[in-house]
PDB file of the backbone (N, CA, C, O) and the ligand in Angstrom, with CONECT records:
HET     ZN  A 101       1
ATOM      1  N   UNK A   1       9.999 -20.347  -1.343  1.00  0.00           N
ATOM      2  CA  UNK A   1      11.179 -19.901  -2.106  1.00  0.00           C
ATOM      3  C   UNK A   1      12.135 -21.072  -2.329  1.00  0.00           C
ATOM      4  O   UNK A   1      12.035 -22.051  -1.590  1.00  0.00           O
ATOM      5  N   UNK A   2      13.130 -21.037  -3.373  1.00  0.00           N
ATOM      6  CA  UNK A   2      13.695 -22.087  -3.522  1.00  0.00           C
ATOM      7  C   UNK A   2      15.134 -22.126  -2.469  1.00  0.00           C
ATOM      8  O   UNK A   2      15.770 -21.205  -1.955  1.00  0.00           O
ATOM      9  N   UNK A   3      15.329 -23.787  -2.413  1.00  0.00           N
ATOM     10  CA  UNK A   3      15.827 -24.207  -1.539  1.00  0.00           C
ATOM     11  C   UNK A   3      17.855 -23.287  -1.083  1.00  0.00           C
ATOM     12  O   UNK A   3      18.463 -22.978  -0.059  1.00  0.00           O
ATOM     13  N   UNK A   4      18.201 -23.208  -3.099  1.00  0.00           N
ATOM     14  CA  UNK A   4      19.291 -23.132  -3.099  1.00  0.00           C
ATOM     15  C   UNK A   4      19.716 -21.341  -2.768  1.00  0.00           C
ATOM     16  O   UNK A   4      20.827 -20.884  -2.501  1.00  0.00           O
ATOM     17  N   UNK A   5      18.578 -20.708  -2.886  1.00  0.00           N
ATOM     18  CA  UNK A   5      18.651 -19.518  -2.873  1.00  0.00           C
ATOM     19  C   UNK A   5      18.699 -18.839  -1.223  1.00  0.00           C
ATOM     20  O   UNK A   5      17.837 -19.160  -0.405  1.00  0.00           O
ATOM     21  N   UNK A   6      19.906 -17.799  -0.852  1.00  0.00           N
ATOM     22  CA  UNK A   6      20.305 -17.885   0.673  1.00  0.00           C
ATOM     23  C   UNK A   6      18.924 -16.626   0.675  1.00  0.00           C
ATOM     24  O   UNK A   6      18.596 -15.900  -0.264  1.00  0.00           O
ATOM     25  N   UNK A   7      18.359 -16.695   1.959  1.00  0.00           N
ATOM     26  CA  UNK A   7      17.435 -15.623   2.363  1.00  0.00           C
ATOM     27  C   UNK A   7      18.112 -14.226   2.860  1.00  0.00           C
ATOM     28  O   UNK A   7      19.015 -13.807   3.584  1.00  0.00           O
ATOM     29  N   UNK A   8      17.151 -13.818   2.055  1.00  0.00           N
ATOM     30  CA  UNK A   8      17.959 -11.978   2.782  1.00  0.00           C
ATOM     31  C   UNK A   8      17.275 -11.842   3.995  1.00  0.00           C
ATOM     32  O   UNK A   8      17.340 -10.662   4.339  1.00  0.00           O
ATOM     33  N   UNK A   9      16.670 -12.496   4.768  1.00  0.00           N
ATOM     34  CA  UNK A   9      15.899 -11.865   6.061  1.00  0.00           C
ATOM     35  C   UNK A   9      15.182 -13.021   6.618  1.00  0.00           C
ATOM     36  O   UNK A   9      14.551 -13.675   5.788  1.00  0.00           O
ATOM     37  N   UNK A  10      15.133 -13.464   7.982  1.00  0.00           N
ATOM     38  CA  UNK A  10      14.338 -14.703   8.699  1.00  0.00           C
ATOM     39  C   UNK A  10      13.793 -13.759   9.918  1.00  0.00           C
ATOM     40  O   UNK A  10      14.180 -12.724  10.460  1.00  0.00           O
ATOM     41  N   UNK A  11      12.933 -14.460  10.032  1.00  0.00           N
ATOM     42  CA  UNK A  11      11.554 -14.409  10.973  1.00  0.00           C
ATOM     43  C   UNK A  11      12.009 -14.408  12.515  1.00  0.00           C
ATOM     44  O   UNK A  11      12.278 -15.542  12.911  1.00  0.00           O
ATOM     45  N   UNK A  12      12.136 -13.535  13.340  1.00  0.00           N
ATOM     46  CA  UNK A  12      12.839 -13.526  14.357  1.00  0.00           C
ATOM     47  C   UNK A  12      11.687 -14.855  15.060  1.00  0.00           C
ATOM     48  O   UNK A  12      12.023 -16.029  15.221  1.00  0.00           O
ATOM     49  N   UNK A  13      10.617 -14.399  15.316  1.00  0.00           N
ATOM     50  CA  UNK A  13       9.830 -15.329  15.602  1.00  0.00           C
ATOM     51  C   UNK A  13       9.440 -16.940  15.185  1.00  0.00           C
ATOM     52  O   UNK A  13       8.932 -17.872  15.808  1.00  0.00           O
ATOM     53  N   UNK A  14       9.853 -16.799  14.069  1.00  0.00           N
ATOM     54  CA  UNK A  14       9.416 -18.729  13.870  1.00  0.00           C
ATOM     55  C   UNK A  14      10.315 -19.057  13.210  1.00  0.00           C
ATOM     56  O   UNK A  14      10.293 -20.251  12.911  1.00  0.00           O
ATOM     57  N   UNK A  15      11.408 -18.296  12.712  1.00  0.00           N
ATOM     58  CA  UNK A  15      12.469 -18.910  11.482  1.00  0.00           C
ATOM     59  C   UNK A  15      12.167 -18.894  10.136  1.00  0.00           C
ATOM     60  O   UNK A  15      12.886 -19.482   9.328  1.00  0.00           O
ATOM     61  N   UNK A  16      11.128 -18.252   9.793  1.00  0.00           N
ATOM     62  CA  UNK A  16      10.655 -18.389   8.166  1.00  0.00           C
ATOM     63  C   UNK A  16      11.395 -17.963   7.369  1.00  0.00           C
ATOM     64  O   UNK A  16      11.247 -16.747   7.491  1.00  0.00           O
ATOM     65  N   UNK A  17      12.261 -18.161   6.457  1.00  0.00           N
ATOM     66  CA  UNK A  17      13.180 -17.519   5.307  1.00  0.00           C
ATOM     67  C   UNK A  17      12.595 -16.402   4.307  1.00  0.00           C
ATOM     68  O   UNK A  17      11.631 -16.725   3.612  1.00  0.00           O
ATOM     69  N   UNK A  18      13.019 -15.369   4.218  1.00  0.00           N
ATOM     70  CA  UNK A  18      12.413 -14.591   3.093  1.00  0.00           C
ATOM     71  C   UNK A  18      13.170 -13.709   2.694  1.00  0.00           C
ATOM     72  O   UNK A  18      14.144 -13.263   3.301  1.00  0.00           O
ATOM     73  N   UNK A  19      12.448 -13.131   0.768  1.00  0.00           N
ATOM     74  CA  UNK A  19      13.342 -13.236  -0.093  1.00  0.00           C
ATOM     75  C   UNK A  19      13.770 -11.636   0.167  1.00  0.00           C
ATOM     76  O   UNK A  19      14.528 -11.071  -0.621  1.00  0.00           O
ATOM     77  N   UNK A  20      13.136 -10.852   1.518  1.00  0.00           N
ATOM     78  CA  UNK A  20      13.615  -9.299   1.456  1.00  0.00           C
ATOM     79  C   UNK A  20      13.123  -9.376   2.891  1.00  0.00           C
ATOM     80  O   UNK A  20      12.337 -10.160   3.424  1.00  0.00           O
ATOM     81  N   UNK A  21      13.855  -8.269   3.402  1.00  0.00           N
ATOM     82  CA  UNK A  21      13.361  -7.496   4.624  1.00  0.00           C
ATOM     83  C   UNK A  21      11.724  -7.308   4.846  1.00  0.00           C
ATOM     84  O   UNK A  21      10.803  -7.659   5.584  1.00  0.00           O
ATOM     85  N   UNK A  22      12.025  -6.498   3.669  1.00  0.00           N
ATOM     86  CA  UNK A  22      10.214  -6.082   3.255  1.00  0.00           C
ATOM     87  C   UNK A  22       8.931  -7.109   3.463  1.00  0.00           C
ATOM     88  O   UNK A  22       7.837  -6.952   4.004  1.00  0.00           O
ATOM     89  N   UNK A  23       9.452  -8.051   2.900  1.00  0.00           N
ATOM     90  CA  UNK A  23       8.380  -9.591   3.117  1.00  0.00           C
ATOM     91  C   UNK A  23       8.540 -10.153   4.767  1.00  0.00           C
ATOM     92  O   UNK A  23       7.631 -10.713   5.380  1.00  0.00           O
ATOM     93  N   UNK A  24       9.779  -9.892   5.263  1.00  0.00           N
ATOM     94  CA  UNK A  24       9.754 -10.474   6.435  1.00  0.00           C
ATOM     95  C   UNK A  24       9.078  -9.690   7.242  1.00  0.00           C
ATOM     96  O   UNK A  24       8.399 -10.369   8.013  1.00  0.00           O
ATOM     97  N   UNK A  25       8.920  -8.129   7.467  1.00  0.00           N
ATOM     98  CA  UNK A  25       8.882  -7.199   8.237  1.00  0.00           C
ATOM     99  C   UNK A  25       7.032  -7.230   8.368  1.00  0.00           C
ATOM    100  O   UNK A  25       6.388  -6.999   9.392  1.00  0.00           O
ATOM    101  N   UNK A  26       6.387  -7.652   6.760  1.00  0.00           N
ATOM    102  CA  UNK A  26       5.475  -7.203   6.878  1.00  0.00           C
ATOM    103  C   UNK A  26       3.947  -8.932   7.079  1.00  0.00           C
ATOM    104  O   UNK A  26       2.733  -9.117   6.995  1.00  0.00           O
ATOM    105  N   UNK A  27       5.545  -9.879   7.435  1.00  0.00           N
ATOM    106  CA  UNK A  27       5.072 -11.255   7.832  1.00  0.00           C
ATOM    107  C   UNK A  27       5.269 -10.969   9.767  1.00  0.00           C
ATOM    108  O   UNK A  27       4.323 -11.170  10.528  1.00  0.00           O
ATOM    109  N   UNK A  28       6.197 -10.647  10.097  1.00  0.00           N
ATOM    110  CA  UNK A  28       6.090 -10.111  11.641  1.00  0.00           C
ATOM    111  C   UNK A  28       4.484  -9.671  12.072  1.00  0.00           C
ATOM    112  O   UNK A  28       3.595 -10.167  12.765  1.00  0.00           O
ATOM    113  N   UNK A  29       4.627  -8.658  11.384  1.00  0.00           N
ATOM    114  CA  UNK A  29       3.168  -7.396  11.685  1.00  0.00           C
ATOM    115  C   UNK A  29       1.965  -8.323  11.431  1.00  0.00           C
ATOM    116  O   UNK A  29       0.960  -8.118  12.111  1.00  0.00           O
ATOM    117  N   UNK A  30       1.956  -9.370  10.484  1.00  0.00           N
ATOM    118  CA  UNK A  30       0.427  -9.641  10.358  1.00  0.00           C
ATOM    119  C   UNK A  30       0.352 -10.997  11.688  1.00  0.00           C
ATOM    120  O   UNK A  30      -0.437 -11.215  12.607  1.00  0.00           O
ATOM    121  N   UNK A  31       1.722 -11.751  11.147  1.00  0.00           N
ATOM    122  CA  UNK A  31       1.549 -13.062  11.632  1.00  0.00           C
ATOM    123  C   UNK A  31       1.363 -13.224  13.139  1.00  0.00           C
ATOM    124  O   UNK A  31       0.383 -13.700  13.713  1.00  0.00           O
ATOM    125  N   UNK A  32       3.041 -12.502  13.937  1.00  0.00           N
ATOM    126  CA  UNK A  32       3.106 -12.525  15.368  1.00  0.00           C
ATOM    127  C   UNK A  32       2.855 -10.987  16.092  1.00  0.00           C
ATOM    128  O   UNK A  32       2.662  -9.897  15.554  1.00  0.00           O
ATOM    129  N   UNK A  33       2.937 -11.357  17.512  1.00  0.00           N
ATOM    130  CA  UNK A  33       3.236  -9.838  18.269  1.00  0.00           C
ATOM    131  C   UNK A  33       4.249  -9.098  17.698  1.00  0.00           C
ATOM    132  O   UNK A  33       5.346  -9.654  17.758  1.00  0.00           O
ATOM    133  N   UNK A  34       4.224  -7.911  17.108  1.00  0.00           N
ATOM    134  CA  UNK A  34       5.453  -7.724  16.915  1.00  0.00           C
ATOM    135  C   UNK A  34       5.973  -6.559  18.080  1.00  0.00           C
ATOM    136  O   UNK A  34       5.059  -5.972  18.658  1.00  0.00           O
ATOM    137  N   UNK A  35       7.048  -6.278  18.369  1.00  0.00           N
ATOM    138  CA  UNK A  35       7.545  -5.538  19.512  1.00  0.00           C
ATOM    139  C   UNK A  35       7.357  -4.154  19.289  1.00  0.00           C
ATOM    140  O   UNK A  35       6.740  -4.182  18.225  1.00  0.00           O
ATOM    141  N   UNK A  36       7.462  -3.143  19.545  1.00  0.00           N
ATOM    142  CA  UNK A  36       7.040  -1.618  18.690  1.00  0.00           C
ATOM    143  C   UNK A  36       8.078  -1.454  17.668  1.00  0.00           C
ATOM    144  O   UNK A  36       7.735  -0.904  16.621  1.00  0.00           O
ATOM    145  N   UNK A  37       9.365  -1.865  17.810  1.00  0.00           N
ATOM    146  CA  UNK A  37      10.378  -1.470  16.631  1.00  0.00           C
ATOM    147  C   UNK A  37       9.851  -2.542  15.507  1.00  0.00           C
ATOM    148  O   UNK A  37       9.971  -2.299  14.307  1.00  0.00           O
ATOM    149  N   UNK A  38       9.343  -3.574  15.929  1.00  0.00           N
ATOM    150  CA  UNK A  38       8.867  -4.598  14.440  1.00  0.00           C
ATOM    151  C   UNK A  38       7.567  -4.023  13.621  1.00  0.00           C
ATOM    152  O   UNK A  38       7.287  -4.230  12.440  1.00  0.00           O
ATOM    153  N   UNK A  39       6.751  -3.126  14.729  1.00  0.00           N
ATOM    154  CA  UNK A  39       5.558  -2.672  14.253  1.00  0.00           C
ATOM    155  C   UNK A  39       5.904  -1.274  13.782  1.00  0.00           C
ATOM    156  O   UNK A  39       5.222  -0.578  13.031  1.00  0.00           O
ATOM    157  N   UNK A  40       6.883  -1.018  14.250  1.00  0.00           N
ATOM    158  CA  UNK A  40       7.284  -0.120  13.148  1.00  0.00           C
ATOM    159  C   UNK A  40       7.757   0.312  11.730  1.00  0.00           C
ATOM    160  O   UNK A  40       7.430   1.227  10.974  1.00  0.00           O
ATOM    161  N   UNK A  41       8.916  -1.001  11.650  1.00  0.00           N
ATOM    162  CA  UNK A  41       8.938  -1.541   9.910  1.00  0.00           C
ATOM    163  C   UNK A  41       7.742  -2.119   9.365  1.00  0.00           C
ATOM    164  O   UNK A  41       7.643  -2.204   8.141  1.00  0.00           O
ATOM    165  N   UNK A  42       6.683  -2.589  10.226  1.00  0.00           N
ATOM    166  CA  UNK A  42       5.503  -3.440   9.831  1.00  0.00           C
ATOM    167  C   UNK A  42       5.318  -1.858   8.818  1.00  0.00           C
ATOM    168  O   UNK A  42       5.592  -1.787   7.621  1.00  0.00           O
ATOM    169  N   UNK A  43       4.941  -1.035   9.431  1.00  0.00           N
ATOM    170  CA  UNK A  43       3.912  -0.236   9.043  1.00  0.00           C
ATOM    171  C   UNK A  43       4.660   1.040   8.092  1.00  0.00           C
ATOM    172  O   UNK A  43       3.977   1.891   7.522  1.00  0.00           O
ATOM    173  N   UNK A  44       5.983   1.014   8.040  1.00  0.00           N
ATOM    174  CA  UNK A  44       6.961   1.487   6.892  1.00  0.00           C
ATOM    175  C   UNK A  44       6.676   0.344   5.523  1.00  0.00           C
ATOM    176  O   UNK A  44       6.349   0.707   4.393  1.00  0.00           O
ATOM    177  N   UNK A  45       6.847  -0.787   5.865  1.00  0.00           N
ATOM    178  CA  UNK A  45       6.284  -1.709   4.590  1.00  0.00           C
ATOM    179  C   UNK A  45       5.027  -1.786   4.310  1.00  0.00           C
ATOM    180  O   UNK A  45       4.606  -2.445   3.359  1.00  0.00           O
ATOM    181  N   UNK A  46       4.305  -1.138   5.089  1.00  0.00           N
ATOM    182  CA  UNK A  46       3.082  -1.212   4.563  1.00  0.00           C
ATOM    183  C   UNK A  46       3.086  -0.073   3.273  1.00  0.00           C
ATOM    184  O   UNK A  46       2.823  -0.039   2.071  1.00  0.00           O
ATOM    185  N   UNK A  47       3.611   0.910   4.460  1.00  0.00           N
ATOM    186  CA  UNK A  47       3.449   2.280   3.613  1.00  0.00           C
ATOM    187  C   UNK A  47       4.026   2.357   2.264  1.00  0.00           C
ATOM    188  O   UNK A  47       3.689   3.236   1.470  1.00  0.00           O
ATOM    189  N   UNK A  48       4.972   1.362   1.970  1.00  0.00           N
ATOM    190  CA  UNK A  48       5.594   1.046   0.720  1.00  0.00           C
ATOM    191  C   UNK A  48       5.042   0.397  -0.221  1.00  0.00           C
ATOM    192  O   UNK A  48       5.332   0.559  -1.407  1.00  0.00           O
ATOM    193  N   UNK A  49       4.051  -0.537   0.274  1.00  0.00           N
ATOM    194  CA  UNK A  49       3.169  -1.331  -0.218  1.00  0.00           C
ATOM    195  C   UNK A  49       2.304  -0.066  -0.766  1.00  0.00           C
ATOM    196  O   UNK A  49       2.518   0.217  -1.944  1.00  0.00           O
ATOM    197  N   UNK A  50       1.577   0.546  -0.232  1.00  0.00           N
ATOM    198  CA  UNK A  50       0.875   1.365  -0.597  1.00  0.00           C
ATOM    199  C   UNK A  50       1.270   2.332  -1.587  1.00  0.00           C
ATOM    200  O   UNK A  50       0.382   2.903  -2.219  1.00  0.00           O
ATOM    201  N   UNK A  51       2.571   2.614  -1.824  1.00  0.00           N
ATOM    202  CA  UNK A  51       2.590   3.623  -2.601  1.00  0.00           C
ATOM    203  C   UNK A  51       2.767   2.742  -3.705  1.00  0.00           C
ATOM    204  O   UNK A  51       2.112   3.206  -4.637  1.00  0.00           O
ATOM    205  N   UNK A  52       3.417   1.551  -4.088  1.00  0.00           N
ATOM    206  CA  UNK A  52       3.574   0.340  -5.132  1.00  0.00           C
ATOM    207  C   UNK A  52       2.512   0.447  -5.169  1.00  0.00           C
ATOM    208  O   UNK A  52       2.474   1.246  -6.105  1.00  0.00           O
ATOM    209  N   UNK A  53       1.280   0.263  -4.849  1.00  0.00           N
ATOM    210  CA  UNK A  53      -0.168  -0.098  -5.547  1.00  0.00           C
ATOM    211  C   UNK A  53      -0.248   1.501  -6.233  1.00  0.00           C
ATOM    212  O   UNK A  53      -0.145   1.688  -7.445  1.00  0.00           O
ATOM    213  N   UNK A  54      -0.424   2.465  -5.358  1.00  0.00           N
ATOM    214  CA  UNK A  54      -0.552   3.897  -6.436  1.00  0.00           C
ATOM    215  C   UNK A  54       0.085   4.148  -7.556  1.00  0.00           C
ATOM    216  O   UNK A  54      -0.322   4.835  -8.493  1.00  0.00           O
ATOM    217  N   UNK A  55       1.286   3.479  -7.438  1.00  0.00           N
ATOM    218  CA  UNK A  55       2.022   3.864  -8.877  1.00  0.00           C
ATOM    219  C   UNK A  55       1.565   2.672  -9.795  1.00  0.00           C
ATOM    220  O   UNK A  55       1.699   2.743 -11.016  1.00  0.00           O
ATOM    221  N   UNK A  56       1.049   1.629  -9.202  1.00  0.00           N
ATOM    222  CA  UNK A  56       0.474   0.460 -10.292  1.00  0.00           C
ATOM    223  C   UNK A  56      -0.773   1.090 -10.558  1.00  0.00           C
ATOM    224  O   UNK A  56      -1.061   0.739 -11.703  1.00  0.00           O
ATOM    225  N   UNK A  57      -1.736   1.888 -10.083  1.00  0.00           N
ATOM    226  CA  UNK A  57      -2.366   2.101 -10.257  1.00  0.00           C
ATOM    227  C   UNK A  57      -2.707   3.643 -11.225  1.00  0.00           C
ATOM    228  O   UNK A  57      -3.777   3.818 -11.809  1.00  0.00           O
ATOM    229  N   UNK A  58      -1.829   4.413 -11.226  1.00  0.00           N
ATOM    230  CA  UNK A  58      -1.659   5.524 -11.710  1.00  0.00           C
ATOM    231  C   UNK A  58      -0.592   4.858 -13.244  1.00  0.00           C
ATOM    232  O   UNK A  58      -0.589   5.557 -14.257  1.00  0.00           O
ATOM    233  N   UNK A  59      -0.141   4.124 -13.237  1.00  0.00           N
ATOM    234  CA  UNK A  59       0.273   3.459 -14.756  1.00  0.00           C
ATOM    235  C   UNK A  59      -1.148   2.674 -15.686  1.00  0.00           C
ATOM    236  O   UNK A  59      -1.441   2.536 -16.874  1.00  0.00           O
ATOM    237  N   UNK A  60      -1.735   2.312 -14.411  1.00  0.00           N
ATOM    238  CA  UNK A  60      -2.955   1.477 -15.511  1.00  0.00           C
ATOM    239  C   UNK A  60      -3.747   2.836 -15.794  1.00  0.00           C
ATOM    240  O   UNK A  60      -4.273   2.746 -16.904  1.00  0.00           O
ATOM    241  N   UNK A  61      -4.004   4.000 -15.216  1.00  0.00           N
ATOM    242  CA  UNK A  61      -4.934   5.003 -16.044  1.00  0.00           C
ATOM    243  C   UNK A  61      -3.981   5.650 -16.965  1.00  0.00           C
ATOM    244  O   UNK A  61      -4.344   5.915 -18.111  1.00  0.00           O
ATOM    245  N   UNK A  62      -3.253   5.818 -16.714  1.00  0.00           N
ATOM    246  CA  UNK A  62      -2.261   6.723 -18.413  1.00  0.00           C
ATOM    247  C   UNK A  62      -2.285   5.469 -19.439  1.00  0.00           C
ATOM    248  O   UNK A  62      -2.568   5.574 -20.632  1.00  0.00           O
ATOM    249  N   UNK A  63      -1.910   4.157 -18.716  1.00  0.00           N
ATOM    250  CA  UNK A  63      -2.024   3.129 -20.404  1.00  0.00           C
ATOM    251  C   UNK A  63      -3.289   3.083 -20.876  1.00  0.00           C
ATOM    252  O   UNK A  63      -3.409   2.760 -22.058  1.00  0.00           O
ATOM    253  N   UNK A  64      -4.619   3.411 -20.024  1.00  0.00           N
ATOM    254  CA  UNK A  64      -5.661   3.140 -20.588  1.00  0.00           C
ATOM    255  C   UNK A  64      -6.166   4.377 -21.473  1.00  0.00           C
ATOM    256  O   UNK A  64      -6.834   4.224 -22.495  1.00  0.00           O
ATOM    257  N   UNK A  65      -5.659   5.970 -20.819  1.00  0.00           N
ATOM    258  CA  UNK A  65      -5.766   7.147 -21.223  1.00  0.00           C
ATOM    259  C   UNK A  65      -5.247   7.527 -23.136  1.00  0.00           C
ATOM    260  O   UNK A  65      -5.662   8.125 -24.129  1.00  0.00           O
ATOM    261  N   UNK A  66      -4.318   6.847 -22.761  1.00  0.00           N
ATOM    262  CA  UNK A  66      -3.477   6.255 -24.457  1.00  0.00           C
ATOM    263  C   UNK A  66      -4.001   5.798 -24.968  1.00  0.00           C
ATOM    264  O   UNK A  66      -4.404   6.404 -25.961  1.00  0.00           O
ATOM    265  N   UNK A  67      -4.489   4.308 -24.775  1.00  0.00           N
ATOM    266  CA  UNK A  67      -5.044   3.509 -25.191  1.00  0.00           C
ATOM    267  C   UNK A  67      -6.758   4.228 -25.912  1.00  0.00           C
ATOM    268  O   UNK A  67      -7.151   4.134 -27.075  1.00  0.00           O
ATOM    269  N   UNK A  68      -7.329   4.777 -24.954  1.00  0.00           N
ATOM    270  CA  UNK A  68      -8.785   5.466 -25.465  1.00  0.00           C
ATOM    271  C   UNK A  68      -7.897   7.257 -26.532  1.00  0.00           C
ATOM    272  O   UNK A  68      -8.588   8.084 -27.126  1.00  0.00           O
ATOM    273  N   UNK A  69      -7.129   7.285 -26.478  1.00  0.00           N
ATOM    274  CA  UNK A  69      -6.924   8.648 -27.260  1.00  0.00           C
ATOM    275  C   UNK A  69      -6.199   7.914 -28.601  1.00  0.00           C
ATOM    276  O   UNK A  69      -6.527   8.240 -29.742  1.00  0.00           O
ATOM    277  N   UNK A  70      -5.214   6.921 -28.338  1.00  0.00           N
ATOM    278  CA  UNK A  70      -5.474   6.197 -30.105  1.00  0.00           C
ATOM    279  C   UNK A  70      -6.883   5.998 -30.775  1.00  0.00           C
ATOM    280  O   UNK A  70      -7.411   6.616 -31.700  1.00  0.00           O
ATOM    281  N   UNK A  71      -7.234   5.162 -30.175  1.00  0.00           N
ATOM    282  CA  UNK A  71      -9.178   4.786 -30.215  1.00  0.00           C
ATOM    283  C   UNK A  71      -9.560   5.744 -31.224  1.00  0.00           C
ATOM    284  O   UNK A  71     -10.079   5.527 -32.319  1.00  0.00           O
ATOM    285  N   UNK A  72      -9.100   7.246 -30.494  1.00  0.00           N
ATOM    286  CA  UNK A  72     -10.434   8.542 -30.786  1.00  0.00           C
ATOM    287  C   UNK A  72      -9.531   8.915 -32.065  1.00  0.00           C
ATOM    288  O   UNK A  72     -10.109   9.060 -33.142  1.00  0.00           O
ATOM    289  N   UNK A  73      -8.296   9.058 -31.998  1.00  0.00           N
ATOM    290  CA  UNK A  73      -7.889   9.353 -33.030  1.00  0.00           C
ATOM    291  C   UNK A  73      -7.472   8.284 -34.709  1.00  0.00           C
ATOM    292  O   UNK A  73      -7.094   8.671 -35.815  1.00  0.00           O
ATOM    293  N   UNK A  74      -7.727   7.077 -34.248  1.00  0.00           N
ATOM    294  CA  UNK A  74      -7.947   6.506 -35.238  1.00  0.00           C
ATOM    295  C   UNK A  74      -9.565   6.271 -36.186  1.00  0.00           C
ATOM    296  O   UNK A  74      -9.835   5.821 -37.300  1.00  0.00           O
ATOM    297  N   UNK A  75     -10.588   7.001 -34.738  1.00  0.00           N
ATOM    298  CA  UNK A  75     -11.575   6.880 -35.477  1.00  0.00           C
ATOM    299  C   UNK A  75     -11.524   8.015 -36.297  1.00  0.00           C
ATOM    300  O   UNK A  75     -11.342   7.884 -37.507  1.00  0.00           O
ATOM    301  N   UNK A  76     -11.649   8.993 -35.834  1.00  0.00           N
ATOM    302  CA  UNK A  76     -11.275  10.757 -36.890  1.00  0.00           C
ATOM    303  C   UNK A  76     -10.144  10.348 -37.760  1.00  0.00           C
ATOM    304  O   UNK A  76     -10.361  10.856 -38.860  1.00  0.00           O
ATOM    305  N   UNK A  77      -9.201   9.769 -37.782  1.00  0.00           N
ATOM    306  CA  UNK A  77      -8.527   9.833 -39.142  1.00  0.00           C
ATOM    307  C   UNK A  77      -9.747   7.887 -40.096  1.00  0.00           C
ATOM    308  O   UNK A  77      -9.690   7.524 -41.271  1.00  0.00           O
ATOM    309  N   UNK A  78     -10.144   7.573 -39.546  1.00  0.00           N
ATOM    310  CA  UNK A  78     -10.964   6.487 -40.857  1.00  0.00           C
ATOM    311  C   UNK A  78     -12.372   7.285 -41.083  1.00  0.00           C
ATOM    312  O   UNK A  78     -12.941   7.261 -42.174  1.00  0.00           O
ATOM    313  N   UNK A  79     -12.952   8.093 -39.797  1.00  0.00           N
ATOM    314  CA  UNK A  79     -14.017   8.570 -40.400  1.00  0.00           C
ATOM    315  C   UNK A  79     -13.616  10.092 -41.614  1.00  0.00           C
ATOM    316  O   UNK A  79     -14.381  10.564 -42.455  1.00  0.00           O
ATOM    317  N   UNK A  80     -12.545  10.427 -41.370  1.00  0.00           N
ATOM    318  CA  UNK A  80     -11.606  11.415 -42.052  1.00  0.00           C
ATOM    319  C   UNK A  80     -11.726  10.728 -43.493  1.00  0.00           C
ATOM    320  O   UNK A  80     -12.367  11.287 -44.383  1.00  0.00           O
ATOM    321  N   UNK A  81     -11.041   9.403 -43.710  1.00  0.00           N
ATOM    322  CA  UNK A  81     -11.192   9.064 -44.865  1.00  0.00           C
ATOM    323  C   UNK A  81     -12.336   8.678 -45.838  1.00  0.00           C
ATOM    324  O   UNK A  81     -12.365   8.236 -46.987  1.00  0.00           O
ATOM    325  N   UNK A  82     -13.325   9.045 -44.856  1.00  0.00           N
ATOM    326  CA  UNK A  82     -15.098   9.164 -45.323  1.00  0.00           C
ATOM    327  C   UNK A  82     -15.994   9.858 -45.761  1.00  0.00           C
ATOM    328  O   UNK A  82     -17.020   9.636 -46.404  1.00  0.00           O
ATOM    329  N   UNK A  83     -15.249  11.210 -45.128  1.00  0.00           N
ATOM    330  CA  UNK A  83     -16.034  12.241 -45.524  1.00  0.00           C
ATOM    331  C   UNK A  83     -15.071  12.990 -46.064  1.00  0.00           C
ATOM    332  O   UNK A  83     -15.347  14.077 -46.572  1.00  0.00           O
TER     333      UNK A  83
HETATM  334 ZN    ZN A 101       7.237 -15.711  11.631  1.00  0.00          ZN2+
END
């Protein structure tokens, strides 16, 4: 992260600067021991993590769902203009 920018959260364990709680909490859990209250935000950020991937993931099937129902309906309106 850049130098000039103040950290929202450091590494109780090694001093690492980071740019959220969230990044620090879930650098505790992988990196060091964390104590049960650290493995406890560990695994609240995880769980956050996880639902960020579902909703990234539940946006890429509706854009693609769109995406294939223009498709279908641009083919019926050119094959429309065919027959
Ligand atoms: Zn650390």
């Amino acid at each position: 992260m850049p130098a000039d920018e103040e950290p929202a959260a450091t590494c109780p364990h090694c001093g690492h600067p980071f740019r959220s709680e969230h990044a620090r909490d879930l650098h505790v859990g992988e990196r060091h021991d964390p104590t049960p209250a650290e493995r406890e935000r560990y695994e609240a950020a995880l769980e956050t993590e996880r639902d960020d991937l579902w909703l990234f993931h539940a946006k890429a099937v509706v854009a693609l769902g769109v995406t294939y129902a223009a498709t279908v309906i641009l083919y019926m309106v050119v094959l429309g203009s065919f027959f």
